[in-house]
N, C-alpha and C positions, 0 to 999 in steps of 0.2 A: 504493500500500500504506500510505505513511503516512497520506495523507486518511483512507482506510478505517479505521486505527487510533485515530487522533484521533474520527472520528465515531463509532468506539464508545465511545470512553472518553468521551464528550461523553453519551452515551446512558445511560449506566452511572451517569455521576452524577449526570443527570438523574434519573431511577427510583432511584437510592440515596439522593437530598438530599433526598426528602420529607418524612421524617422531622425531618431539621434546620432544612425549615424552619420544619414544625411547632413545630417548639420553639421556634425564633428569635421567630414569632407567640407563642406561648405567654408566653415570657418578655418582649417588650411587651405583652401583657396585662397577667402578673402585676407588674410595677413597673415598667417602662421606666426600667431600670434605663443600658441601653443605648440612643442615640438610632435608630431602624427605620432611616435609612441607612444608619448605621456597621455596623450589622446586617448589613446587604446587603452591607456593601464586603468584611467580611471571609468572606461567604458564595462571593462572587468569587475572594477569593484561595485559601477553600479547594477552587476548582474547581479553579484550575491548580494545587496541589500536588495532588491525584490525580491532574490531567491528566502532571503530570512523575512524580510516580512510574511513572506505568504504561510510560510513553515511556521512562525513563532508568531505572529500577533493573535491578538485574542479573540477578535472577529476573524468571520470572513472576508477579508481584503478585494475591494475589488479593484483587480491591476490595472483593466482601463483605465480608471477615475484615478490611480496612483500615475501613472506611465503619464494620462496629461498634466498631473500637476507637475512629475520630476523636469518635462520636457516645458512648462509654461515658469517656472521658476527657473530655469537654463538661459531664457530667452529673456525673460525680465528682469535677469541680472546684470543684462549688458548696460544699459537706458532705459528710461522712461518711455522713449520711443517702440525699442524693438519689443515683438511679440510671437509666442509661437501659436499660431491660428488653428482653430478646429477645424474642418474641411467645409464644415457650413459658413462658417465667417468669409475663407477662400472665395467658396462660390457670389456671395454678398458683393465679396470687394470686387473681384474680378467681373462681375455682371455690371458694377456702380448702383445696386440696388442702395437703397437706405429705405429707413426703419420710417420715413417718412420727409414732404419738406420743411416741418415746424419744428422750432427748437424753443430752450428756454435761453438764447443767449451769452452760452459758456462757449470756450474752449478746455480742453481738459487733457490731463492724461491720465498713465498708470502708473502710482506713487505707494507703493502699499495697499490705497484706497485707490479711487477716482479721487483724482487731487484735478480743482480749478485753477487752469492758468489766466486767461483773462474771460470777462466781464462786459459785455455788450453794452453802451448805452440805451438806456430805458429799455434795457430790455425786461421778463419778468424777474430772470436773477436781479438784474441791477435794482429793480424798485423791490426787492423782497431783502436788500442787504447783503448779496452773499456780494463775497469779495474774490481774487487771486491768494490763494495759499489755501482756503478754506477746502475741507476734504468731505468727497460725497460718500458716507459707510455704505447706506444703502441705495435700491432708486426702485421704489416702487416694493419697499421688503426684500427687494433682494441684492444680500450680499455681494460688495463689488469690489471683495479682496481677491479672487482671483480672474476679475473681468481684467483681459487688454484692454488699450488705448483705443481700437476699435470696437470694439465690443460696446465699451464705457461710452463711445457714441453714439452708436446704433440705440441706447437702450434709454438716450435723453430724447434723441428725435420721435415724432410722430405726425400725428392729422393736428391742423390747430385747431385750436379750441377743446382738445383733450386735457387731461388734467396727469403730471406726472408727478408723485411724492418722493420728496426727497428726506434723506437723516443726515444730519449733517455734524460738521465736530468741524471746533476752529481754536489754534490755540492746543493749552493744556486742559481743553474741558474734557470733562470724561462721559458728560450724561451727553449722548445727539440730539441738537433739535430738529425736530420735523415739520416740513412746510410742504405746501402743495402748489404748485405752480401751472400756470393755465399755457401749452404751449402756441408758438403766435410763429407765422412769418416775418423772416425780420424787415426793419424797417428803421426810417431815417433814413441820413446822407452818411455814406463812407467818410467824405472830408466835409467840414465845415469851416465859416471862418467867423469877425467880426473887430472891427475896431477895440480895445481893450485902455488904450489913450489917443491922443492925438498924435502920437507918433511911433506908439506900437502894436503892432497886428498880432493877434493871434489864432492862430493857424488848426484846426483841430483834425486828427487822425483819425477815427474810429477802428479801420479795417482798409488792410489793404488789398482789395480785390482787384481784377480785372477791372483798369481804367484809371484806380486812382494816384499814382502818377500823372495822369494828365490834369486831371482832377485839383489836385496840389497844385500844377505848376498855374492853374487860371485862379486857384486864391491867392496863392503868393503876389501875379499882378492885379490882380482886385484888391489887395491891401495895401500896393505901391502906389496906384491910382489916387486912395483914400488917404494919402499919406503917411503911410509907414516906412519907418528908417529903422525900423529893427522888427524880429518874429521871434513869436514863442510859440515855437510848433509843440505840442501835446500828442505823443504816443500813449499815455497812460491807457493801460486795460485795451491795447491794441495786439491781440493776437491773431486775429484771424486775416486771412488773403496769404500772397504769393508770395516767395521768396525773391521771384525775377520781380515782381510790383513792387519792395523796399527797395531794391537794388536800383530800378530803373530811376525810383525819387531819389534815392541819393545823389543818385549824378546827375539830377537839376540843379544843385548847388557845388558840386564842385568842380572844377576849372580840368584838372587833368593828377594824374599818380595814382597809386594804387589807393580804392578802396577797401578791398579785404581780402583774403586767401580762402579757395577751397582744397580742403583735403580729401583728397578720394581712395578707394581700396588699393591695397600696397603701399601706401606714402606719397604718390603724387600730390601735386600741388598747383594749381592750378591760379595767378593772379587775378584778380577783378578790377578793372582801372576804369576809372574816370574817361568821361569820352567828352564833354557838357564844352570843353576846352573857353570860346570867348561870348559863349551863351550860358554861361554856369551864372543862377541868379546869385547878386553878390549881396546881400540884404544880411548884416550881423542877424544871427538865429543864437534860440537859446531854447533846450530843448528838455520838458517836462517826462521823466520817464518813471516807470514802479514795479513792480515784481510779477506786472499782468501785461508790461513790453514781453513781447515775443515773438521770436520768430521771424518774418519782413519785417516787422516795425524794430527788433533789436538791429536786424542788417543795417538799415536808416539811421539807426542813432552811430553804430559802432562805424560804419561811412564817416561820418560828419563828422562827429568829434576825433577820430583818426587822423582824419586831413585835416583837424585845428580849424572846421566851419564851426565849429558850433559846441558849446560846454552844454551838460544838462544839470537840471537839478531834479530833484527826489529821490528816486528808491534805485537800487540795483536790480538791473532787468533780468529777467526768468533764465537767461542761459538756452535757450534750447532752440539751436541751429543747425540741425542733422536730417540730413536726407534719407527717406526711406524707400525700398524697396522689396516686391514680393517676390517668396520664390519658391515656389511650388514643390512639396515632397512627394513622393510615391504614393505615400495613401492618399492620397488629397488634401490633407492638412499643408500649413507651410509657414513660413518664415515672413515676415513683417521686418526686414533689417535695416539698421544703421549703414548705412554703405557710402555718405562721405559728411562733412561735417566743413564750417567755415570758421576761420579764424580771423582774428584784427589783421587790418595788415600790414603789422609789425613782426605775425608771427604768433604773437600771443595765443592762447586760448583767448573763444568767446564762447563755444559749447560749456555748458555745464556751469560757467564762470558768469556771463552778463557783461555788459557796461557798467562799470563801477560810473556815478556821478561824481560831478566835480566838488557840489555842493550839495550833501547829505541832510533829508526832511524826514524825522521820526513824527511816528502820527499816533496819536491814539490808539490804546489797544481798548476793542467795542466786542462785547458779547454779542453771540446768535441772536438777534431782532432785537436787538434792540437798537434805536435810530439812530443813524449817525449822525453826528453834530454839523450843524450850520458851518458854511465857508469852504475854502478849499485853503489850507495851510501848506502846500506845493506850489498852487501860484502866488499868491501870496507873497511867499520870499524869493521866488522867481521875480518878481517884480522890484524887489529891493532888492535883489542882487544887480539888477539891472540902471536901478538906482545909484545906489553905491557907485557900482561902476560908470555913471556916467558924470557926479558931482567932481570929479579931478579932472576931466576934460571940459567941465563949465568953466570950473576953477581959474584953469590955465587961458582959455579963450576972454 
């Protein structure tokens, strides 16, 4: 009976480890990062811990349910980004299906939890309080410790006008609060703008999608028109759109040099330069950023302030600059990976890392609903940094 049990569980992980070792190849492809025996040795040892759970734990173990977790924990140890996909998700992504077109106005990913990176204006997240950093436990009752990054999307979208529940934890709380949220198409403008004095504009980001680059570049002269000799462009809570749409705004304002570096699989390196050369707008900027910049709107900022266009002030942005890509295993399950990533370009990291500001804004720390306080304390001293900085040039003149 035991032979017999052991030769199934030999069997089982046989037909379960395909997948792992797909990836094991895959991941010496992509960098050999790992020498291919160490590879192998630790593929051994994760035979015999299946093989001893099956044999020794006190239930019946179901390996499926074991084999996706060992393999969904392998993957989500690289990034926040990469994921290893059940065959259903696969088919999802690769059809472009979604779970619907309504959303509550997050970006997100997988952080232990669904952790929020940015925050849609008016959206229903943003008028129900949730912020960037604040982490979803559940969504709808159901645990989303071991949801990916896609998943954790698919599972916020729907029809509008549905109702999705969320439990939520921000901080060191320990009890979740639960809110229910009405999903909507979204809505507003990507970029906004508006006079802020009589001689400085400010400039507002929401999302960088498809267009807004151009978008930007017809507020920036809508605020030169109206009189402006300085911008404070505002990425805050701008995660969502293209990486090529940060890219392409940045080099509306700068003249010519490298704006940042990509690193792709093996170590290449790949420069990103300025092209904007005697059409680069030249308008001092000063630029509003917080832990819910992300992604194109980090590329834009780490652009700008790189070439010395532009200082920001507030928070240190999210870090997360990494390209993904799927890649299909045998069973139909597959790989969601990291496969190149951008840095400053100095060289620096900007994955993981952020734009550090020049001029750091601590903000209140605010409990689950309860309302945030009147004002914005970012611009604010954006405003009097730009003060300051201009009373020594009155001075002198």
């Amino acid at each position: 009976m035991l032979i017999s049990m052991r030769a199934r569980t030999r069997l089982i992980v046989l037909l379960a480890t395909v997948p792992l070792v797909a990836f094991t190849l895959v991941g010496g492809w992509l960098g050999g990062v790992v020498a291919r025996e160490d590879a192998y040795r630790h593929l051994r040892i994760f035979e015999d811990v299946v093989s001893l759970i099956s044999e020794n734990y006190v239930e019946d173990a179901d390996l499926d349910q074991v084999m996706d977790g060992a393999l969904s924990g392998l993957a989500g140890g690289l990034d926040t980004d990469s994921a290893f996909l059940s065959a259903e998700s696969v088919a999802r992504l690769e059809s472009g299906a979604t779970a619907g077109p309504a959303g509550i106005g997050v970006e997100t990913v997988a952080r232990y939890y669904t952790q929020i990176v940015g925050v849609r204006d008016r959206s229903p997240a943003d008028r129900a309080g949730l912020r960037p950093g604040d982490y979803i436990r559940a969504i709808n009752d159901e645990p989303t410790r071991r949801l990916s990054g896609v998943d954790g999307v698919a599972r916020l979208r729907g029809e509008p006008g549905t109702t999705v529940r969320l439990s939520l934890l921000r901080g060191n709380t320990s009890e979740p609060y639960d809110v229910d949220l009405v999903r909507e198409l979204p809505s507003g403008p990507d970029v906004s703008h508006r006079m802020l004095t009589a001689d400085i504009g400010y400039l507002r980001v929401a999302a960088l999608n498809e267009g807004a680059a151009e978008a930007i570049e017809r507020a920036a002269g809508a605020l030169a028109g109206d009189g402006a000799t300085q911008l404070v462009i505002d990425v805050r809570n701008c995660a969502a759109g293209s990486f090529d749409e940060g890219i392409a705004a940045a080099r509306l304002f700068v003249a010519d040099g490298a704006l940042l570096q990509r690193e792709e699989t093996g170590g290449q390196q790949i420069t990103i330069e300025a092209t904007a050369g005697g059409d680069a707008i030249d308008t001092p900027i000063l630029l509003l950023t917080n832990y819910g910049t992300a992604g194109g709107a980090e590329l834009f900022a780490a652009g700008l302030t790189g070439a010395g266009r532009a200082e920001s002030v507030g928070q240190r942005t999210a870090g997360r600059v990494s390209l993904q890509k799927l890649i299909p295993l045998p069973d139909g399950s597959g790989l969601w990976l990291s496969w190149a990533r951008y840095l400053q370009a100095s060289g620096d990291d900007l994955h993981r890392t952020g734009v550090e500001p020049a001029v750091e804004v601590e903000l209140p720390s605010i409990e689950l609903g309860e309302p945030w306080p009147p004002g914005d304390p970012i611009l604010d001293r954006a405003l009097e940094h730009l003060q300051a900085e201009a009373a020594p040039a009155a001075a002198a003149a």
